[in-house]
C-alpha positions as a Markdown table, in Angstrom:
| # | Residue | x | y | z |
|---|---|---|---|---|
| 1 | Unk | 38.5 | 26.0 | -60.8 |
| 2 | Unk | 35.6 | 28.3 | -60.2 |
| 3 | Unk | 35.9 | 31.1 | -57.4 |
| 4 | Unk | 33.3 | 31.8 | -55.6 |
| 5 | Unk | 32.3 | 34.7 | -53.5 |
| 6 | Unk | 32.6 | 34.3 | -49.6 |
| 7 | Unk | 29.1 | 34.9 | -48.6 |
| 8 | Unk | 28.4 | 37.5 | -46.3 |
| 9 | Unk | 26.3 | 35.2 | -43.7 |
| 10 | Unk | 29.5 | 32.7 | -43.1 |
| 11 | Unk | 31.8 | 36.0 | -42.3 |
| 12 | Unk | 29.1 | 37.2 | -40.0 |
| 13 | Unk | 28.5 | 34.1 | -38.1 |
| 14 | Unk | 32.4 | 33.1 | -38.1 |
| 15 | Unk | 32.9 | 36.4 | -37.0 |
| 16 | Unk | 30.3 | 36.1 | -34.3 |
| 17 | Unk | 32.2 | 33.1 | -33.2 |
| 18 | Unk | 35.0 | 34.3 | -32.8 |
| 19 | Unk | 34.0 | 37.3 | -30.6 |
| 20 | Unk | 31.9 | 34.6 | -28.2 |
| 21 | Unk | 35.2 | 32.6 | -28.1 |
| 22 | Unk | 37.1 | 35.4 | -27.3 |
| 23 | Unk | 34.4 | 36.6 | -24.4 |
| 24 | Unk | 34.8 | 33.2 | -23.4 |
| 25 | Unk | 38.0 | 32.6 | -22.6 |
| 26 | Unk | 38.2 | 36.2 | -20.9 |
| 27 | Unk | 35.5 | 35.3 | -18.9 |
| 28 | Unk | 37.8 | 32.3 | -17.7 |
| 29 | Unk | 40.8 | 34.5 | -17.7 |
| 30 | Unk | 38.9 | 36.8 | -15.3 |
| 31 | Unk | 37.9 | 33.9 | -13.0 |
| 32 | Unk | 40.6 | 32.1 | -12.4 |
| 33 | Unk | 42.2 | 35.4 | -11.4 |
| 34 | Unk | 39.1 | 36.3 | -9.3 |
| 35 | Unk | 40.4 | 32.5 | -7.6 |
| 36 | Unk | 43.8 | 33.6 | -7.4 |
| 37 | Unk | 42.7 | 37.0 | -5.3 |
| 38 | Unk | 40.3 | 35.2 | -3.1 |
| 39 | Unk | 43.2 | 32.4 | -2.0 |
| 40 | Unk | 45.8 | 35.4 | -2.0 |
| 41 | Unk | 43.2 | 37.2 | 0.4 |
| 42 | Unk | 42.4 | 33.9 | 2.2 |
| 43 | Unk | 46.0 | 33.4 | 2.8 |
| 44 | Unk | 47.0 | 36.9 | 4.1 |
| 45 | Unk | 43.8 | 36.3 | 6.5 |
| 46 | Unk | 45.3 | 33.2 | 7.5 |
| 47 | Unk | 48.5 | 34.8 | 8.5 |
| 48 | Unk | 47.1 | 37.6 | 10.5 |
| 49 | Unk | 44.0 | 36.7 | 12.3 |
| 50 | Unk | 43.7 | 32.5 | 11.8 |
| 51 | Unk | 40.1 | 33.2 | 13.8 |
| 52 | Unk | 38.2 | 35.1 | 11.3 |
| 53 | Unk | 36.4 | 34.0 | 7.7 |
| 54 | Unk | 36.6 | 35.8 | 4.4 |
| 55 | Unk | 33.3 | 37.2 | 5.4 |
| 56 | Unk | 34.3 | 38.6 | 8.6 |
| 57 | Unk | 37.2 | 40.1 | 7.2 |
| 58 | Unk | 35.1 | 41.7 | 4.2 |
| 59 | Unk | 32.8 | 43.4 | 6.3 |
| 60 | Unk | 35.8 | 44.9 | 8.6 |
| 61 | Unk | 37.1 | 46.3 | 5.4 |
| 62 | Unk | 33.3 | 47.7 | 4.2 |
| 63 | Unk | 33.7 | 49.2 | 7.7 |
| 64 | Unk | 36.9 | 50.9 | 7.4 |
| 65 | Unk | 36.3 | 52.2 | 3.8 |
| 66 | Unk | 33.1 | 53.7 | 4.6 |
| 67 | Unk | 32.9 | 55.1 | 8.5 |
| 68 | Unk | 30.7 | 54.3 | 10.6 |
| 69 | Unk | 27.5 | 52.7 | 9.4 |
| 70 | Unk | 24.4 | 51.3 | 10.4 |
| 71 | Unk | 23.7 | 47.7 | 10.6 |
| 72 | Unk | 20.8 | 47.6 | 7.6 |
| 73 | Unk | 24.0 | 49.4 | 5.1 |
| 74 | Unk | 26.1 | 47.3 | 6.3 |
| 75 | Unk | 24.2 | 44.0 | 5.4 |
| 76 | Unk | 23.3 | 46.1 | 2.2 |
| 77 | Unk | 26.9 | 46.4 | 1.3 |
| 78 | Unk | 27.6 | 42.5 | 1.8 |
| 79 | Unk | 25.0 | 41.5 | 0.1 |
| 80 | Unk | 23.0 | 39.5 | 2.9 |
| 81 | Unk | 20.5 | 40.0 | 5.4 |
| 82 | Unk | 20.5 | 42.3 | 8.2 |
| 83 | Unk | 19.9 | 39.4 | 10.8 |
| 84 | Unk | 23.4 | 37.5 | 9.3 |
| 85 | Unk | 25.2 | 41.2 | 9.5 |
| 86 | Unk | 23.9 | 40.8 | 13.0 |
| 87 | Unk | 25.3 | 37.9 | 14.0 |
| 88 | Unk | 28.5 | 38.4 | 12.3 |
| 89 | Unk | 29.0 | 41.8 | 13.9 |
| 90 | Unk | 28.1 | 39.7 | 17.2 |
| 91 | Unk | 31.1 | 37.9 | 16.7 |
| 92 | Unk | 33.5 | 40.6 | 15.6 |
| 93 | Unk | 32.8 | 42.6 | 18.3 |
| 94 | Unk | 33.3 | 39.9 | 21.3 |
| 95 | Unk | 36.8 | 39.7 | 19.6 |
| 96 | Unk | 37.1 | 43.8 | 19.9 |
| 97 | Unk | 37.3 | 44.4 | 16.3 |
| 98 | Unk | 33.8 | 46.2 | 15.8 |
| 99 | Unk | 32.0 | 48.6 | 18.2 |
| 100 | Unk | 28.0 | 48.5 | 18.0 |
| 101 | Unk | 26.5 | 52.0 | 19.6 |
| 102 | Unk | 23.5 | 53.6 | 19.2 |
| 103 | Unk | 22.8 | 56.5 | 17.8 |
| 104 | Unk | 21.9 | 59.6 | 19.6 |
| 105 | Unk | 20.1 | 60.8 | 16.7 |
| 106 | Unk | 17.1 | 57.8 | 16.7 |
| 107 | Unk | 18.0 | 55.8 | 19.6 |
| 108 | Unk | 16.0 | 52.9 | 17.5 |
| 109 | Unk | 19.3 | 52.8 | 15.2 |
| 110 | Unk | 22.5 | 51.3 | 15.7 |
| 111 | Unk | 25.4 | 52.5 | 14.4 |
| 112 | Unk | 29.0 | 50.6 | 13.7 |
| 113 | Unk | 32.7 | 51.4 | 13.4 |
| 114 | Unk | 35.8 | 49.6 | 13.4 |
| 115 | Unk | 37.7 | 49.6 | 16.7 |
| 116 | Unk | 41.4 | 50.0 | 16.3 |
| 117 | Unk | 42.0 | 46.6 | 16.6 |
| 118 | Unk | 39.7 | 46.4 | 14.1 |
| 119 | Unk | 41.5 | 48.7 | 11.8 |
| 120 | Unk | 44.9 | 47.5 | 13.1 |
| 121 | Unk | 43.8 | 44.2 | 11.9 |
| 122 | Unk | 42.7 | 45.2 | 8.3 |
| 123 | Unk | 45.6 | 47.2 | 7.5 |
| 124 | Unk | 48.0 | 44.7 | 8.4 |
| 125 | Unk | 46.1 | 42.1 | 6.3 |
| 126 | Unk | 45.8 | 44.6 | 3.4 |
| 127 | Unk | 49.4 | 44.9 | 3.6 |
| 128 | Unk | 50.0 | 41.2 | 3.5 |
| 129 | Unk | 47.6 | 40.7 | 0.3 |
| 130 | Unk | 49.2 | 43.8 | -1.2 |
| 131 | Unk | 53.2 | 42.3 | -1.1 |
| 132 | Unk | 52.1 | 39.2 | -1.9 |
| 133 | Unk | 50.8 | 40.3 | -5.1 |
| 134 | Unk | 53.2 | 42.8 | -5.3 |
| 135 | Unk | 55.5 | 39.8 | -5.6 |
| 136 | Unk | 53.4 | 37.8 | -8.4 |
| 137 | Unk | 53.1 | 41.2 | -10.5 |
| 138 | Unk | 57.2 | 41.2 | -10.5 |
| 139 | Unk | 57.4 | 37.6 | -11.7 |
| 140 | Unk | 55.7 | 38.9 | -14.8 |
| 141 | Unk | 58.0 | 40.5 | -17.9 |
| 142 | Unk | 57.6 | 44.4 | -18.0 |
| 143 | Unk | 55.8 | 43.8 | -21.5 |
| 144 | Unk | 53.0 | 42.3 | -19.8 |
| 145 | Unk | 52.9 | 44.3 | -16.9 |
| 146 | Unk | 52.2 | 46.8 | -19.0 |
| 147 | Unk | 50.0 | 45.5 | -21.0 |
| 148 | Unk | 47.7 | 44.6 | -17.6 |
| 149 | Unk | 47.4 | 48.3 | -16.3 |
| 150 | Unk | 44.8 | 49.6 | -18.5 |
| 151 | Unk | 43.4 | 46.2 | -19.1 |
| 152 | Unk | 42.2 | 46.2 | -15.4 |
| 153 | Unk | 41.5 | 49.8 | -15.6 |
| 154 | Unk | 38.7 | 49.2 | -17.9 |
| 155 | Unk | 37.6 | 45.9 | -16.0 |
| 156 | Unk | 37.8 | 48.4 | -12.2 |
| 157 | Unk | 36.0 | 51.4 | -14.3 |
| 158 | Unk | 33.2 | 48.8 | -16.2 |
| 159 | Unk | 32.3 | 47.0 | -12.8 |
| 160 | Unk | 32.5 | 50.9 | -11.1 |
| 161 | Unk | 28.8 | 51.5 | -12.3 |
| 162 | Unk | 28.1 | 48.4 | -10.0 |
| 163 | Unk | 30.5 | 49.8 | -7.3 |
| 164 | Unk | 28.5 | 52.9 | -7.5 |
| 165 | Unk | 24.8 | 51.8 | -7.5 |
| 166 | Unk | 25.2 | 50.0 | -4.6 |
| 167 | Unk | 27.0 | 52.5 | -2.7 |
| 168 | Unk | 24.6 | 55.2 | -3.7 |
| 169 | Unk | 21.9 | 53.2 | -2.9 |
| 170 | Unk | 22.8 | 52.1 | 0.7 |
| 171 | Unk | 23.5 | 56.4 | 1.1 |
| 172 | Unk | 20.0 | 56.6 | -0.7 |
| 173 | Unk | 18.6 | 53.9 | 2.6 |
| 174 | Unk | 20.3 | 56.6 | 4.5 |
| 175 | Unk | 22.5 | 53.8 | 6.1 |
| 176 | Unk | 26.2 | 55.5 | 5.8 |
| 177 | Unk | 26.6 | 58.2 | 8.3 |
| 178 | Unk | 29.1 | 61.0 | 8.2 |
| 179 | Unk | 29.3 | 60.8 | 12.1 |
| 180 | Unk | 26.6 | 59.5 | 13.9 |
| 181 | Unk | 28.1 | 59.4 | 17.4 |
| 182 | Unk | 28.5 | 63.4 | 17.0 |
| 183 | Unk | 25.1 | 64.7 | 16.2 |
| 184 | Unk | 24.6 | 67.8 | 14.1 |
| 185 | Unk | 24.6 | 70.9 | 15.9 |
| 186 | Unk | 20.9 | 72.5 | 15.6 |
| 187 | Unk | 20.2 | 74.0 | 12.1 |
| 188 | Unk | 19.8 | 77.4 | 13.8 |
| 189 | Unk | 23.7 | 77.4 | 14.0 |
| 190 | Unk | 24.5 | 75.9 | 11.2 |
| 191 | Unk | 26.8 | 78.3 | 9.2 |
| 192 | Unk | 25.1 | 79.6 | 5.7 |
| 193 | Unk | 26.1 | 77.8 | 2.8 |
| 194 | Unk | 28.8 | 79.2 | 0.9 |
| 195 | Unk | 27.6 | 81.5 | -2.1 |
């Protein structure tokens, strides 16, 4: 029997199959667990506040994470148009969970915050989401709990660049305020910057 040499080609191209197989069934991995979070979120909603959507509650949480903001970062940050951020804050804020203001500093702008109803309501459904998957994480075997922590490390720190752009660029639209209810005192009094 005559042995022949692999050829180089059929390594390459098996070898490229196997890496799209691979990406493959991660990307599945990684959606089906994207499924899980969204009904583990959709339940802990449920239990807390029956009224609002996943939507609703997404922008409450945009607005506790990041202050007070106006309504164009705000639509930014959800990814939709400023006239559906409208109407959704519309909505939160006849149930006293968001308050609309304007802002002293361009009376053209307005400006939005959580009330604390508003942030009573997402901590308590953060805490829900949080020991419910606290209690799927136990179910696993330490091994694989283990294994898990840098694998969504580098999942959380690869989608961060997204994370980032979008928040710098709603800072860049000059949409996130540090507090725009308490305008800057005039430059003239401004302390000096530190040397």
């Amino acid at each position: 029997m005559v042995q022949r040499e692999s050829d180089p080609a059929c390594g390459a191209r098996a070898t490229r199959h196997e890496r799209e197989c691979e990406a493959e069934e991660l990307i599945v991995a990684v959606m089906t667990a994207s499924r899980l979070f969204v009904a583990i979120s959709a339940r802990a909603l449920a239990s807390t506040a029956e009224s609002l959507t996943l939507p609703q509650l997404r922008a409450l949480v945009v607005l506790d994470t990041r202050g007070p903001v106006k309504l164009a970062a705000l639509a930014a940050a959800l990814g939709v148009n400023p006239s559906t951020a409208l109407r959704m804050v519309e909505r939160l804020e006849v149930l006293d969970l968001v308050d609309r203001r304007t802002n002293p500093a361009s009376r053209r702008e307005v400006v939005l915050s959580l009330t604390s109803a508003g942030h009573a309501l997402v901590t308590r459904v953060l805490a829900h989401r949080r020991a419910e998957i606290r209690r799927l994480v136990q179910r696993l075997p330490q091994a694989e709990r283990a294994a898990l922590v840098p694998a969504l490390r580098a999942l959380t720190a690869a989608a961060g660049e997204m994370a980032v752009e979008a928040y710098e660029d709603t800072r860049a639209a000059r949409g996130v305020v540090d507090d725009p209810l308490v305008p800057a005192p005039p430059s003239d009094t401004q302390p000096p910057p530190p040397s």
